[in-house]
C-alpha positions as a printed Julia matrix, in Angstrom:
109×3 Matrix{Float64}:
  2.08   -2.82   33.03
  5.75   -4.11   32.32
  7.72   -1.38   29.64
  9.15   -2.95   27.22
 12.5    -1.43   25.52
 12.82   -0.78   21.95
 16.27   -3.01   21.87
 14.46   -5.46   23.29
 11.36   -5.59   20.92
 14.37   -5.26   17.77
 16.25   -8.04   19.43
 12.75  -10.35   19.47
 11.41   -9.38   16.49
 14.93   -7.96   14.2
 15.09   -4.46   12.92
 12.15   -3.62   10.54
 14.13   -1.14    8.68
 16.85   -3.66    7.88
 13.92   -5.66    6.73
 12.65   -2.69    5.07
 15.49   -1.83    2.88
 16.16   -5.56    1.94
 12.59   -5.8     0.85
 13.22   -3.07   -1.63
 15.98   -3.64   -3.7
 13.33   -5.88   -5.47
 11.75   -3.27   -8.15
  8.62   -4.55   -8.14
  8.14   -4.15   -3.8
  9.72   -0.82   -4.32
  6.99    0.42   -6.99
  4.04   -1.33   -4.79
  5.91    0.17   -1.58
  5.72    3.72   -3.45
  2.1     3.38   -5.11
  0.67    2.5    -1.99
  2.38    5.83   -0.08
  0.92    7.83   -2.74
 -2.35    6.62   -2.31
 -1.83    7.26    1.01
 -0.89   10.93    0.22
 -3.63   11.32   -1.98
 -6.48   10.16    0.54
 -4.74   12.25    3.95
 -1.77   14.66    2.25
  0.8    13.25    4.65
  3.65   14.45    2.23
  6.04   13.44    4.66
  5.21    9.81    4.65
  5.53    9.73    1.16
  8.47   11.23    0.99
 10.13    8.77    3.66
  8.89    6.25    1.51
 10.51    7.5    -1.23
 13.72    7.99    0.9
 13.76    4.12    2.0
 13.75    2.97   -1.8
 16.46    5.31   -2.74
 18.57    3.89    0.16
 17.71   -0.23   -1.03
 18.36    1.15   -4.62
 22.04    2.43   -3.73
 21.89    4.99   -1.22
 21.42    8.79   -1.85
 25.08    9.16   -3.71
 24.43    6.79   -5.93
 21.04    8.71   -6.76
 22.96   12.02   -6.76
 25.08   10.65   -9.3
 22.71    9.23  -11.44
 20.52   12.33  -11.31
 23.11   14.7   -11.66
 21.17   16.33   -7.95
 23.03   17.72   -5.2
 23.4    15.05   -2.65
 23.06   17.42    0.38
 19.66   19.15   -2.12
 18.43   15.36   -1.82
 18.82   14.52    1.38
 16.62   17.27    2.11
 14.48   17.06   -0.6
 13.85   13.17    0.95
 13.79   14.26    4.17
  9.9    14.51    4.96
  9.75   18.29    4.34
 10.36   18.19    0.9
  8.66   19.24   -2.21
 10.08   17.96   -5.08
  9.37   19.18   -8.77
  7.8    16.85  -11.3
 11.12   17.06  -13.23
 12.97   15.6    -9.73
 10.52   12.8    -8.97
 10.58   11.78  -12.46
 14.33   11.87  -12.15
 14.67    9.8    -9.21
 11.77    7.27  -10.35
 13.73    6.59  -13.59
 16.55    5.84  -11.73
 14.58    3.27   -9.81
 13.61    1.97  -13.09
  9.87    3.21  -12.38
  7.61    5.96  -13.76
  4.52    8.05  -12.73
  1.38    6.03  -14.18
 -2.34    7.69  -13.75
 -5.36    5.74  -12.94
 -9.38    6.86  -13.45
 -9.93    7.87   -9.56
């Protein structure tokens, strides 16, 4: 079977992330983008894929300054808060969803 490079499949096809992050500056992808990863979380716990999820909005949103600044957070404290292995508070996600313009919302399961 013929490999097949990454560069090659991004030249094809374009780079999904660049997709990715154009696709969420709009606030209503980035709350469906973030509602499904914590459905996600909530049916297999894969904190880390939420919390790239919520790292890819931040970054369409105005990068991780700009949500340093708006949260009054450390930027290096969110950078590794958003880096897979973190945990945040309630007070911190609520603080970074308001920036987004977006707030936690609870459903009948």
């Amino acid at each position: 079977m013929k490999e097949i490079s990454v560069e090659k499949v991004n030249k094809i096809t374009g780079d999904h992330q660049d997709w990715l992050i154009s696709h969420l500056k709009n606030r209503k992808a980035a709350c469906a983008h973030l509602q499904v990863a914590l459905e996600e979380y909530q049916q297999d716990g894969d904190r880390e894929a939420f919390m790239l999820s919520l790292r890819n909005v931040a970054m369409a949103q105005g990068g991780i300054s700009h949500l340093a600044r708006e949260t009054h957070l450390n930027r290096e404290s969110l950078y590794r808060l958003l880096s897979g292995r973190g945990n945040p508070t309630i007070e911190t996600l609520t603080s970074i969803l308001r920036v987004f313009g977006l707030k936690i919302k609870l459903a009948v399961a």
